[in-house]
Structure formats: C-alpha cells, structure tokens
CHARMM internal coordinates of N, CA and C (Angstrom, degrees):
IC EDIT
DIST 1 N 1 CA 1.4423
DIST 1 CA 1 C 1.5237
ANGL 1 N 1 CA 1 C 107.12
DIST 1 C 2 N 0.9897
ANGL 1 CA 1 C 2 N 114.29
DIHE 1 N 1 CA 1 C 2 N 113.51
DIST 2 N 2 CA 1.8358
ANGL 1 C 2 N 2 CA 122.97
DIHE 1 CA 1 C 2 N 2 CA 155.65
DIST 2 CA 2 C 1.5341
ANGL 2 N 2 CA 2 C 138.01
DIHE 1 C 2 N 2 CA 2 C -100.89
DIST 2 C 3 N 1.1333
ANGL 2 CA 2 C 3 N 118.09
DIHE 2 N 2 CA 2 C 3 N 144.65
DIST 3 N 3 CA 1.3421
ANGL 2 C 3 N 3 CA 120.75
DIHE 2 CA 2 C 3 N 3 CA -138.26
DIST 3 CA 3 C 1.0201
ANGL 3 N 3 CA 3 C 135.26
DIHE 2 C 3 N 3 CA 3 C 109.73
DIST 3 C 4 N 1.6856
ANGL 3 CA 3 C 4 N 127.65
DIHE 3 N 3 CA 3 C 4 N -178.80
DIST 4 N 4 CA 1.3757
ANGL 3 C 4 N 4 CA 138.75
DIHE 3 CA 3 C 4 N 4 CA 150.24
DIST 4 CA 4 C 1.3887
ANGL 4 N 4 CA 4 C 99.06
DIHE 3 C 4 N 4 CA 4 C -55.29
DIST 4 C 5 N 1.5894
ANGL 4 CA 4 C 5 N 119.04
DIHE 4 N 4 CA 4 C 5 N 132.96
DIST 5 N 5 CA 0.7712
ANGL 4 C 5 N 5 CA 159.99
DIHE 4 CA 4 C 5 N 5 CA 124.86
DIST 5 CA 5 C 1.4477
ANGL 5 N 5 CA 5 C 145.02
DIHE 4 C 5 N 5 CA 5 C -37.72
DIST 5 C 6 N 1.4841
ANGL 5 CA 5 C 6 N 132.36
DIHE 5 N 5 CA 5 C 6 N 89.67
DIST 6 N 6 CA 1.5529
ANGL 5 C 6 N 6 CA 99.44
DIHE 5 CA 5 C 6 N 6 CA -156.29
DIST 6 CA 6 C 1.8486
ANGL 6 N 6 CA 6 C 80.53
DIHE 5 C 6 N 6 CA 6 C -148.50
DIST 6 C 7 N 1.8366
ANGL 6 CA 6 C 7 N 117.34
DIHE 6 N 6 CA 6 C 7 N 160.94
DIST 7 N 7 CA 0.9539
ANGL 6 C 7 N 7 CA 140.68
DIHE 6 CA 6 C 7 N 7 CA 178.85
DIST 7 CA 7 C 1.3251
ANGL 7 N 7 CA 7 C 112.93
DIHE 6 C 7 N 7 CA 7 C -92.22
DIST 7 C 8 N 1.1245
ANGL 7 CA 7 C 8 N 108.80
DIHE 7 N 7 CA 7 C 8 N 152.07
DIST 8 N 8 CA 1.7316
ANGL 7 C 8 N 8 CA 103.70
DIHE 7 CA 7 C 8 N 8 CA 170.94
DIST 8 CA 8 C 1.4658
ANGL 8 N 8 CA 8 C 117.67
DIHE 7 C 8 N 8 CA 8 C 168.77
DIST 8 C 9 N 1.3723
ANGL 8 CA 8 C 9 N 125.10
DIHE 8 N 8 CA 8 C 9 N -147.68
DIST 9 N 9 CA 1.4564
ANGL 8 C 9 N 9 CA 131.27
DIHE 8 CA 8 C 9 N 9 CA 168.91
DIST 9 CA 9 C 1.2114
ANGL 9 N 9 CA 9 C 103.82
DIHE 8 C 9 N 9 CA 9 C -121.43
DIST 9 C 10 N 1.9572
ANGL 9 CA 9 C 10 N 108.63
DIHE 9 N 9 CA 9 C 10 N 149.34
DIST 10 N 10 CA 1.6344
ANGL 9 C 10 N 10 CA 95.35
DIHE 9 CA 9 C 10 N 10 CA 170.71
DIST 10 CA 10 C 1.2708
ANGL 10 N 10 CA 10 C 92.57
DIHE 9 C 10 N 10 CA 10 C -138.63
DIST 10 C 11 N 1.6780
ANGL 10 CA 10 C 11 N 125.49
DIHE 10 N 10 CA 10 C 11 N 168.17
DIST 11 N 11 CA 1.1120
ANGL 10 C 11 N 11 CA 115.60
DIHE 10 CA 10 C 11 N 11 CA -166.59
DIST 11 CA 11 C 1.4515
ANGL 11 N 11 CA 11 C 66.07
DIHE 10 C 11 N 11 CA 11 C -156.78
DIST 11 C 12 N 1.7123
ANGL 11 CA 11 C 12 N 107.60
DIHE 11 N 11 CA 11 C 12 N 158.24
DIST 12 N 12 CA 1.1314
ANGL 11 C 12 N 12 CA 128.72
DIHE 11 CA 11 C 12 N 12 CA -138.73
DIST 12 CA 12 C 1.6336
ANGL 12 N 12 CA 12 C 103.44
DIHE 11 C 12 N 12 CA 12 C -142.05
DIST 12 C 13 N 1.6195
ANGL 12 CA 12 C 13 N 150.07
DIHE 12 N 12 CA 12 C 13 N 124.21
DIST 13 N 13 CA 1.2734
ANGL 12 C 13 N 13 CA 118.84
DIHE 12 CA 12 C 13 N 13 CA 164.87
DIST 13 CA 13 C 1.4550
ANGL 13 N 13 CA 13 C 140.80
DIHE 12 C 13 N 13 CA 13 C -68.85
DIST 13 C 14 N 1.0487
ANGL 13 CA 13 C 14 N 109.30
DIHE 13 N 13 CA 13 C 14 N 168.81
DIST 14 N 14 CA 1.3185
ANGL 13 C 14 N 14 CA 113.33
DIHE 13 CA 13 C 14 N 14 CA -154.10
DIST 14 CA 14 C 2.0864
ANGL 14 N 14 CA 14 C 94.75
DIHE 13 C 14 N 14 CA 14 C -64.13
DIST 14 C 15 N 1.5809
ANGL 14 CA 14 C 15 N 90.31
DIHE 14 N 14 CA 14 C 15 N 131.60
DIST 15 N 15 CA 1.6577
ANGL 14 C 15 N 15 CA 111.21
DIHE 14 CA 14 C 15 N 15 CA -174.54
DIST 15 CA 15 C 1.0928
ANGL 15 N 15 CA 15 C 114.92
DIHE 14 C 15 N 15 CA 15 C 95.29
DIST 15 C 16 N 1.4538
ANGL 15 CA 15 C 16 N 117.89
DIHE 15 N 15 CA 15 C 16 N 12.94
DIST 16 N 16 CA 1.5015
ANGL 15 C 16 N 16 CA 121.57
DIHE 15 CA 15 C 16 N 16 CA -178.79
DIST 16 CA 16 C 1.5590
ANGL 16 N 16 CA 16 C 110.53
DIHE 15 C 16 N 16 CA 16 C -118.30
DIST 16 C 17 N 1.1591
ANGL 16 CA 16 C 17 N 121.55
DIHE 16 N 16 CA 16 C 17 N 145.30
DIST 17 N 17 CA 1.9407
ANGL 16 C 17 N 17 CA 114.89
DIHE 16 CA 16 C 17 N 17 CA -168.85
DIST 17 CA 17 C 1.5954
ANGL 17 N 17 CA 17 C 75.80
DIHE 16 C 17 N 17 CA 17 C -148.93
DIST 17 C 18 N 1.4256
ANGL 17 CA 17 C 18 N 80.21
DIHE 17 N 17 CA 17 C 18 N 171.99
DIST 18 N 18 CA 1.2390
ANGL 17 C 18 N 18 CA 116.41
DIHE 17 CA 17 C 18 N 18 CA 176.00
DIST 18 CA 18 C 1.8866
ANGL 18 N 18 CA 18 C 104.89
DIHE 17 C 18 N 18 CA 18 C -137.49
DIST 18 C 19 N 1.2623
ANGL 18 CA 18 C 19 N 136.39
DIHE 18 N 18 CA 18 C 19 N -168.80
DIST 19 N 19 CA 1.1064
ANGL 18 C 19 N 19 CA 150.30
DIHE 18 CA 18 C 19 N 19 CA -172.03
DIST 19 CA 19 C 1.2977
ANGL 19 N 19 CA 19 C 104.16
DIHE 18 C 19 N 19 CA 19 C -132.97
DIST 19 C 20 N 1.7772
ANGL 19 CA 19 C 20 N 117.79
DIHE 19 N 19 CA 19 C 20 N 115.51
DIST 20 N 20 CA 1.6498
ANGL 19 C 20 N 20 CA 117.40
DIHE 19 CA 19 C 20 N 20 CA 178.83
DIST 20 CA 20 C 1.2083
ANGL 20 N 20 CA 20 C 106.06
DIHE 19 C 20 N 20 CA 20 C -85.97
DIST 20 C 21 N 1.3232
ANGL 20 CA 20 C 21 N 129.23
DIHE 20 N 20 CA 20 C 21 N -163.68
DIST 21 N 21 CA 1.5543
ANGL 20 C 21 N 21 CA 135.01
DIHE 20 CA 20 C 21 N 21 CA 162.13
DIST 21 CA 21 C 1.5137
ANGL 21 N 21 CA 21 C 130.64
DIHE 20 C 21 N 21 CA 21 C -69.39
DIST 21 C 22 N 1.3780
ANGL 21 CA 21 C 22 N 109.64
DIHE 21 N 21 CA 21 C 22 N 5.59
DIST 22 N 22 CA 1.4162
ANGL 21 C 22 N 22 CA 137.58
DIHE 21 CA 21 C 22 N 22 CA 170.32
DIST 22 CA 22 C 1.3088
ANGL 22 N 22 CA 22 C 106.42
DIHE 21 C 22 N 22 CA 22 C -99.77
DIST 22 C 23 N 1.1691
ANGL 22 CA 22 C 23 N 140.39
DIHE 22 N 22 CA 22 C 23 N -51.96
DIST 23 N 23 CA 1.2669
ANGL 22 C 23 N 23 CA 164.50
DIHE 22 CA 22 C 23 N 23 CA -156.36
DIST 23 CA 23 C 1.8753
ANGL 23 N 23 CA 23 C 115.48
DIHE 22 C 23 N 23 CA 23 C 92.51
DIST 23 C 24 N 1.1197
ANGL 23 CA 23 C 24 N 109.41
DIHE 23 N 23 CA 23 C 24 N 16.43
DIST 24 N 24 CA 1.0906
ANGL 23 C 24 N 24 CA 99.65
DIHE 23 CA 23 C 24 N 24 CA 174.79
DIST 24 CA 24 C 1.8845
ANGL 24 N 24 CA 24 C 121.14
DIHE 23 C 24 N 24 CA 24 C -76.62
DIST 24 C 25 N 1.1404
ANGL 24 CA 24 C 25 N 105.92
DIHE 24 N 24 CA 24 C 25 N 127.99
DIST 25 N 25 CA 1.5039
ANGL 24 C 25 N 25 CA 109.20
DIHE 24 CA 24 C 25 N 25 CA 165.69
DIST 25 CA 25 C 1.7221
ANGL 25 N 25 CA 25 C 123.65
DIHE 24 C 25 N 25 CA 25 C -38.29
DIST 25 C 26 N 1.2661
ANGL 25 CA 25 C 26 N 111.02
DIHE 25 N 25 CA 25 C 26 N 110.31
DIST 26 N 26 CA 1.4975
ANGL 25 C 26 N 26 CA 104.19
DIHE 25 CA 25 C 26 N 26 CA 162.36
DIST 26 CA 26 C 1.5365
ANGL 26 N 26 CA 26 C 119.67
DIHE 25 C 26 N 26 CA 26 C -156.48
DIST 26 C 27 N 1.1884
ANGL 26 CA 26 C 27 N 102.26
DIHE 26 N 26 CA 26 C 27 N 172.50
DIST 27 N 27 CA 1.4944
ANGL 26 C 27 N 27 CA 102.69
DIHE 26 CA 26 C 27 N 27 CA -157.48
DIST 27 CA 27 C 1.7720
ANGL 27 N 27 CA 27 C 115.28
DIHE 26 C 27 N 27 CA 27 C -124.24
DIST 27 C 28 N 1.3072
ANGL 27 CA 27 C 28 N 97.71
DIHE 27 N 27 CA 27 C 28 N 4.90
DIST 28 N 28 CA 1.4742
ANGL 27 C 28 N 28 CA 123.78
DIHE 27 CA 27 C 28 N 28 CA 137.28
DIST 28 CA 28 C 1.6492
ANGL 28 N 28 CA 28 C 150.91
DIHE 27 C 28 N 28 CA 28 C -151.00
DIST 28 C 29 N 1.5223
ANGL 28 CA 28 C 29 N 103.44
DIHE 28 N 28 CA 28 C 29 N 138.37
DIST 29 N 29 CA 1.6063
ANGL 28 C 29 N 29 CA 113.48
DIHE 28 CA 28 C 29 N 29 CA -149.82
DIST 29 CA 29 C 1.3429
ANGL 29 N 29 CA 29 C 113.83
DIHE 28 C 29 N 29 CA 29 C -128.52
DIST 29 C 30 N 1.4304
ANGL 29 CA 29 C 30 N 101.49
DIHE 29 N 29 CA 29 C 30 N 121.58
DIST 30 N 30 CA 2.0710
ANGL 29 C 30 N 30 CA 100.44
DIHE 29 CA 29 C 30 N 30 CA 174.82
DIST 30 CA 30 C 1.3725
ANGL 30 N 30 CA 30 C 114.72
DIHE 29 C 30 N 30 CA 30 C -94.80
DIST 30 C 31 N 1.6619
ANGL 30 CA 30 C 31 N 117.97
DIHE 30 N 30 CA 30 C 31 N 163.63
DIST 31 N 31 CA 0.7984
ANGL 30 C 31 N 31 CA 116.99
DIHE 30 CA 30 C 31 N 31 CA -177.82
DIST 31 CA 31 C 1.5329
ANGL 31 N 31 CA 31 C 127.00
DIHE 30 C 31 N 31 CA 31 C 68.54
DIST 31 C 32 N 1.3006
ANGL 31 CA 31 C 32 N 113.24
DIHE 31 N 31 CA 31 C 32 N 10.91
DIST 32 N 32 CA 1.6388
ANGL 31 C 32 N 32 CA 97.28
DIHE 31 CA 31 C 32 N 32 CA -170.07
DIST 32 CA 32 C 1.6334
ANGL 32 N 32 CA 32 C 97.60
DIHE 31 C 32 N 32 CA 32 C -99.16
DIST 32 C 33 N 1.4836
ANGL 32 CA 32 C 33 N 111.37
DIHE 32 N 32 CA 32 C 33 N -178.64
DIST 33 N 33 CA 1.3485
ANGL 32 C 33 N 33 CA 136.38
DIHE 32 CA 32 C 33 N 33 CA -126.96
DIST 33 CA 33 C 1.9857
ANGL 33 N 33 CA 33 C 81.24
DIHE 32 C 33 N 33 CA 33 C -125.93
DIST 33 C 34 N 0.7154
ANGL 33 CA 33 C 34 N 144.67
DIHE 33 N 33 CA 33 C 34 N 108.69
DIST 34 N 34 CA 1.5462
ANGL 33 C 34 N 34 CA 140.98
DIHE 33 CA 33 C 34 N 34 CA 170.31
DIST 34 CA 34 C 1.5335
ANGL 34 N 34 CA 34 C 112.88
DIHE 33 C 34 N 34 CA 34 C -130.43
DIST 34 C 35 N 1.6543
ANGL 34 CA 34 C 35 N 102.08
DIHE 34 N 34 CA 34 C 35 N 145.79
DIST 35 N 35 CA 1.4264
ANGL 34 C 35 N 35 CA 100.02
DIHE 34 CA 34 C 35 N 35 CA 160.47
DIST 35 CA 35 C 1.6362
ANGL 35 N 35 CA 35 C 104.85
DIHE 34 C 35 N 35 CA 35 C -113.34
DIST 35 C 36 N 1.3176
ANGL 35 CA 35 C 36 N 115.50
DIHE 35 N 35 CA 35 C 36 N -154.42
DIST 36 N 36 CA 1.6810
ANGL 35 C 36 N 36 CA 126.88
DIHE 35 CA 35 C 36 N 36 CA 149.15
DIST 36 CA 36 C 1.7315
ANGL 36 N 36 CA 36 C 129.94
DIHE 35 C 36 N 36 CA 36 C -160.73
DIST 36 C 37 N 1.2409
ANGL 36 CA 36 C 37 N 86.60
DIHE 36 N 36 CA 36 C 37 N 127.30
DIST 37 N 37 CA 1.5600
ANGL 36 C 37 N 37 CA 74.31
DIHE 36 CA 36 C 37 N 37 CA -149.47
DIST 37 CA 37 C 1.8255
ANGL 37 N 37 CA 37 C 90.71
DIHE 36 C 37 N 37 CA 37 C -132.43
DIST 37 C 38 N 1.4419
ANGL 37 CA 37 C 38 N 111.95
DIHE 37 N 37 CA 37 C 38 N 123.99
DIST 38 N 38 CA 1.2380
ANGL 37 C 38 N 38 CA 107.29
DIHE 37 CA 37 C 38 N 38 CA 176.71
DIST 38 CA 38 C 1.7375
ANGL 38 N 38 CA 38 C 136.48
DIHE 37 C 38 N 38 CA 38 C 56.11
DIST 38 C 39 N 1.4046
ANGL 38 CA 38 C 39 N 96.29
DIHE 38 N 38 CA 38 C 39 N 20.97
DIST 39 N 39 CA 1.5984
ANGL 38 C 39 N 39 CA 113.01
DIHE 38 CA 38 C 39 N 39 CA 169.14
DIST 39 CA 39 C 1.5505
ANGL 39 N 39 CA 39 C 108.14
DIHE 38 C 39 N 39 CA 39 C 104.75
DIST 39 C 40 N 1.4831
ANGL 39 CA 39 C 40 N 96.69
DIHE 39 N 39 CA 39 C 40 N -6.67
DIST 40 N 40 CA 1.3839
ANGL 39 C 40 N 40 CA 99.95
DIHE 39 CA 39 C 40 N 40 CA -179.55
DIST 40 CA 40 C 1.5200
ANGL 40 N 40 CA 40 C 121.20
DIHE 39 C 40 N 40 CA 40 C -108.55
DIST 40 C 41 N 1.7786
ANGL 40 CA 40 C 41 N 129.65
DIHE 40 N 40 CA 40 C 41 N 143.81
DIST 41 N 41 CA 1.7859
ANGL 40 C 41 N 41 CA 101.75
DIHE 40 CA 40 C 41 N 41 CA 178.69
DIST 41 CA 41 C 1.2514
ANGL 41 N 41 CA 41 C 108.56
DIHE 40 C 41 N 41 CA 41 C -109.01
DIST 41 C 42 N 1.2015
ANGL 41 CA 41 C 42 N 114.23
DIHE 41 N 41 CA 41 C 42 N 119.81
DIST 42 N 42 CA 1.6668
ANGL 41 C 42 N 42 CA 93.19
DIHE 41 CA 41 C 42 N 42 CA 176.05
DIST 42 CA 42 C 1.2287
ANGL 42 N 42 CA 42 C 120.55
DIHE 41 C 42 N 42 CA 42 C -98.59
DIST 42 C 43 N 1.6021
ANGL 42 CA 42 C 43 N 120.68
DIHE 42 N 42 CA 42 C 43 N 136.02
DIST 43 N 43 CA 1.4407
ANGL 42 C 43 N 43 CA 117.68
DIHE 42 CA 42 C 43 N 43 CA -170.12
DIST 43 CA 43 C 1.5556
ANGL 43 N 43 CA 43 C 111.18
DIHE 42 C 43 N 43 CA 43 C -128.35
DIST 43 C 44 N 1.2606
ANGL 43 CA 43 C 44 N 104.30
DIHE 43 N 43 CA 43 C 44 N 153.30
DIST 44 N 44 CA 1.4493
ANGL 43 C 44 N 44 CA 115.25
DIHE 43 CA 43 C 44 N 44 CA 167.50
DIST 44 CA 44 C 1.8684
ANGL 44 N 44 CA 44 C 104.64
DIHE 43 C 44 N 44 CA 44 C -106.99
DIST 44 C 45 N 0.7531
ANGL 44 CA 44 C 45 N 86.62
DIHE 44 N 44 CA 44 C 45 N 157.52
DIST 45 N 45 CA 1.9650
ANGL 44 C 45 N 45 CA 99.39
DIHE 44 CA 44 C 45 N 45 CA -176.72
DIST 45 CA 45 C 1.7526
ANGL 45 N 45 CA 45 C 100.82
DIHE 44 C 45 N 45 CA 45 C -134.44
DIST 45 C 46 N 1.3070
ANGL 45 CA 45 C 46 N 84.10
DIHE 45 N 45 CA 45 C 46 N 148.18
DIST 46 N 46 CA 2.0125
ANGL 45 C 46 N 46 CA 104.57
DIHE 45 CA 45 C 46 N 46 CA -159.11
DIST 46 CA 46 C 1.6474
ANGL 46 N 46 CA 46 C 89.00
DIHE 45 C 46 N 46 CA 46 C -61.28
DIST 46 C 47 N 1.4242
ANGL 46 CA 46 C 47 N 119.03
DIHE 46 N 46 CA 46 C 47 N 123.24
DIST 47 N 47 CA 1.5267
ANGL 46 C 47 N 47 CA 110.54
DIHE 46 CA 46 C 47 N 47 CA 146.95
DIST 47 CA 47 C 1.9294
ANGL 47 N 47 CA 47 C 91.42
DIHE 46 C 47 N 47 CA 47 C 119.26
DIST 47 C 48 N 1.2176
ANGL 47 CA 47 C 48 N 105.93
DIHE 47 N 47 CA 47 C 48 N -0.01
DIST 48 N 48 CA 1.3635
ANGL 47 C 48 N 48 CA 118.71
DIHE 47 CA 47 C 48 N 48 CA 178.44
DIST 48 CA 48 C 1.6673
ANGL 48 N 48 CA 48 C 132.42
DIHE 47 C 48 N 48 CA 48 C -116.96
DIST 48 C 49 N 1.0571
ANGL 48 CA 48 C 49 N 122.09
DIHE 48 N 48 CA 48 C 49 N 121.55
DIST 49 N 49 CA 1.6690
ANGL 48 C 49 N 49 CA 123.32
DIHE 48 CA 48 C 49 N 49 CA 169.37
DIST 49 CA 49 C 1.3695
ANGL 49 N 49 CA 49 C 137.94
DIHE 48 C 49 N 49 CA 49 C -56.23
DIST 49 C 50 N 1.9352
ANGL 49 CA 49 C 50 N 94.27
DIHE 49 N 49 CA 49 C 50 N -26.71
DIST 50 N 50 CA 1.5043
ANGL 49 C 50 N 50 CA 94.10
DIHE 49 CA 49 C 50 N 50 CA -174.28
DIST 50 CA 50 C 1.5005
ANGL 50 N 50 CA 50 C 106.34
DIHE 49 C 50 N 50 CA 50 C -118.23
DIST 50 C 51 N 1.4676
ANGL 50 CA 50 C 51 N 107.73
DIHE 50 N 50 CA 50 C 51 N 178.46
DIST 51 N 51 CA 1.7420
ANGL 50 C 51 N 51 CA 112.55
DIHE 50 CA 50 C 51 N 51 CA 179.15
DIST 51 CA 51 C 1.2519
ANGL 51 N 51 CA 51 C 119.12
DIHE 50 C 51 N 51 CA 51 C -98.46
DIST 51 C 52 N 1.2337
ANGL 51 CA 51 C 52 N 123.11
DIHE 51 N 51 CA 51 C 52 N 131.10
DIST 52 N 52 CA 1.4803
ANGL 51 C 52 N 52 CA 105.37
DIHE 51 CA 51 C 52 N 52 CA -171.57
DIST 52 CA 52 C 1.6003
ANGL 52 N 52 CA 52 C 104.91
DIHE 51 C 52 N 52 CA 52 C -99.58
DIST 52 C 53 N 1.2401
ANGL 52 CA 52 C 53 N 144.56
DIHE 52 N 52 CA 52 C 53 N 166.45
DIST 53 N 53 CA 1.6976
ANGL 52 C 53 N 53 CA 156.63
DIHE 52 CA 52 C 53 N 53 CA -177.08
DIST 53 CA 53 C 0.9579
ANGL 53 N 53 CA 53 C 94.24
DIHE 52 C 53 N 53 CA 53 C -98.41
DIST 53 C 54 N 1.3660
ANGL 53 CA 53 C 54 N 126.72
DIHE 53 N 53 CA 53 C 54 N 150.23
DIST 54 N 54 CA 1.5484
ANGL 53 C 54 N 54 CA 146.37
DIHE 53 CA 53 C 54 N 54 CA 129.25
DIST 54 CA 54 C 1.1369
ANGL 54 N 54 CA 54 C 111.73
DIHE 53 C 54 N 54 CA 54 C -127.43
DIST 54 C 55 N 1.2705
ANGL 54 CA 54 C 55 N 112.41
DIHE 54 N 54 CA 54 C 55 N 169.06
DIST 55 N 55 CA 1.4333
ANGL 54 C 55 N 55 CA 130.00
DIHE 54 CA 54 C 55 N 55 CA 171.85
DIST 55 CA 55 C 1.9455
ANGL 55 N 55 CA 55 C 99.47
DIHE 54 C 55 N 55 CA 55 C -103.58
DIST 55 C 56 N 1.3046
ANGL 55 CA 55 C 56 N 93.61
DIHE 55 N 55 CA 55 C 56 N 146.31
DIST 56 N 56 CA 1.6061
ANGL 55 C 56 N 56 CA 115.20
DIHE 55 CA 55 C 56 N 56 CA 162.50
DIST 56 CA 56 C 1.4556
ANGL 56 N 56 CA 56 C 103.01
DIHE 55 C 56 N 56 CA 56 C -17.73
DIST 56 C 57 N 1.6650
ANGL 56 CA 56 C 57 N 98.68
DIHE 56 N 56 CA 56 C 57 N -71.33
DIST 57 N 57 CA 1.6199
ANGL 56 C 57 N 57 CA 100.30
DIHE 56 CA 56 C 57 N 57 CA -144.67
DIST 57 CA 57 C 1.6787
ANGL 57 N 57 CA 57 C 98.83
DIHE 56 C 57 N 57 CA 57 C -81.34
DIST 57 C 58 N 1.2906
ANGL 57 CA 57 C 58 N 138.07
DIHE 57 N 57 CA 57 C 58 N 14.64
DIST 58 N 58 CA 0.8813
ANGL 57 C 58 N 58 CA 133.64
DIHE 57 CA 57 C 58 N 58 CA 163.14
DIST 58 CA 58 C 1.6362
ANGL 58 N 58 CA 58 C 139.64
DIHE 57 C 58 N 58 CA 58 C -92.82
DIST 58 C 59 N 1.6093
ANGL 58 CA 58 C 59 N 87.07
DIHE 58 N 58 CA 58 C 59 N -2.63
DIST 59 N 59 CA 1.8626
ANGL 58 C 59 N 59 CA 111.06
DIHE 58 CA 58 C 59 N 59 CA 156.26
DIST 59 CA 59 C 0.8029
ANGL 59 N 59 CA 59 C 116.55
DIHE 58 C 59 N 59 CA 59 C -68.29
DIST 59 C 60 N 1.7110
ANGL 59 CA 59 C 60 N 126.85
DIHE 59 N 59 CA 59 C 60 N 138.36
DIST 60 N 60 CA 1.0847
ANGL 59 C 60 N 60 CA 134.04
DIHE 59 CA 59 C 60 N 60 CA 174.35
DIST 60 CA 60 C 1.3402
ANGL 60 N 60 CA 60 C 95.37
DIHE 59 C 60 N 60 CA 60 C -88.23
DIST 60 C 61 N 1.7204
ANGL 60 CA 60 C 61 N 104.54
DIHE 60 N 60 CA 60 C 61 N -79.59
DIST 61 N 61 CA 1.7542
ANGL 60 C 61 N 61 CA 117.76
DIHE 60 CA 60 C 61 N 61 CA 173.71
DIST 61 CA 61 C 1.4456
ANGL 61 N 61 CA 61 C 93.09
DIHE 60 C 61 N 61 CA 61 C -144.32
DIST 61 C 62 N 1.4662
ANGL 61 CA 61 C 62 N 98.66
DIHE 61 N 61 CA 61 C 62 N 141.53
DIST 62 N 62 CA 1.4580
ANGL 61 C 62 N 62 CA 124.78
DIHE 61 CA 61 C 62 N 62 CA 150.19
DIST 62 CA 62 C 1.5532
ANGL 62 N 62 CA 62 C 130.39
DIHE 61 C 62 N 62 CA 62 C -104.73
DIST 62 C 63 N 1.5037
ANGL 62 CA 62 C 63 N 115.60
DIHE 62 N 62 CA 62 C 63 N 116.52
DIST 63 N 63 CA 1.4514
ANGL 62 C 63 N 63 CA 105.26
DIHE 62 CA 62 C 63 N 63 CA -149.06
DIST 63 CA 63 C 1.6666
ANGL 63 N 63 CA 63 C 80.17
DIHE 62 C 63 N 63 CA 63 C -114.63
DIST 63 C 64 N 1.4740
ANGL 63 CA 63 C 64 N 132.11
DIHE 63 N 63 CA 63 C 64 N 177.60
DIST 64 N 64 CA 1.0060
ANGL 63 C 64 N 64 CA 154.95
DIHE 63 CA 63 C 64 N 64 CA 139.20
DIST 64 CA 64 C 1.7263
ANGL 64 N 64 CA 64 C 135.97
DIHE 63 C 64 N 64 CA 64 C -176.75
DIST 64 C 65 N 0.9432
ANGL 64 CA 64 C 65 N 120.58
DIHE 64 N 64 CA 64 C 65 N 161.30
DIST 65 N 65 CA 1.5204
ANGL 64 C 65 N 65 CA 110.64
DIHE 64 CA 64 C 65 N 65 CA -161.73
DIST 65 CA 65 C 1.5978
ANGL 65 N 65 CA 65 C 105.27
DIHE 64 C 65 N 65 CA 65 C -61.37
DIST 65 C 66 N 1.2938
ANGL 65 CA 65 C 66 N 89.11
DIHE 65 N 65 CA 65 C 66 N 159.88
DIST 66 N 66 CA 1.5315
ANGL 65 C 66 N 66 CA 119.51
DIHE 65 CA 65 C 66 N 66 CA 178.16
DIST 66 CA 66 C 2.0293
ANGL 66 N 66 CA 66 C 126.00
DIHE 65 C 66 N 66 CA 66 C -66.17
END
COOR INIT
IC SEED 1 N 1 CA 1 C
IC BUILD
C-alpha cells in the first residue's frame, strides 16, 4: 500500500466481499488499514497479511476519524 494511510470501517455494496481473517466473505469490516489510490481502495483487514483491491464503485462508505 502507498500513500496516506488511514484506519477505519468500510462497507462495501451489496455483492461485493472482501476476505476476513477467517476467510470468510464479507461486506463489512472494522478497523481495517486502507489507502486510495487511483479509483481503487486498497485494504488490509485486522487479522490479515495481505491487501485486498477494490474498485471505486464498489464502496459503499468509508468512514474514519478525523
């Protein structure tokens, strides 16, 4: 991941998952580790090694503190 760096929640639209630290599919996640870079977010999720891709339009909202 390059860039700013920032923590938060992401929630995903509906048909979109991600992979938790179980491997279970889901399509909302706390605490994870995200950047964004070029339409894309890339995130890490708590309990995990790798980054997962998305596309833009597959954000629901990404919230994190101020």
């Amino acid at each position: 991941m390059t860039g700013p760096t920032r923590r938060g929640t992401v929630e995903l639209r509906p048909g979109y998952t991600v992979l938790d630290a179980t491997g279970t599919p889901v399509d909302r996640a706390e605490d994870v580790e995200f950047t964004l870079d070029g339409g894309f977010a890339h995130l890490r999720l708590p309990g995990t090694t790798t980054v997962q891709t998305v596309s833009a339009p597959a954000l629901h909202r990404l919230t994190h503190p101020a």
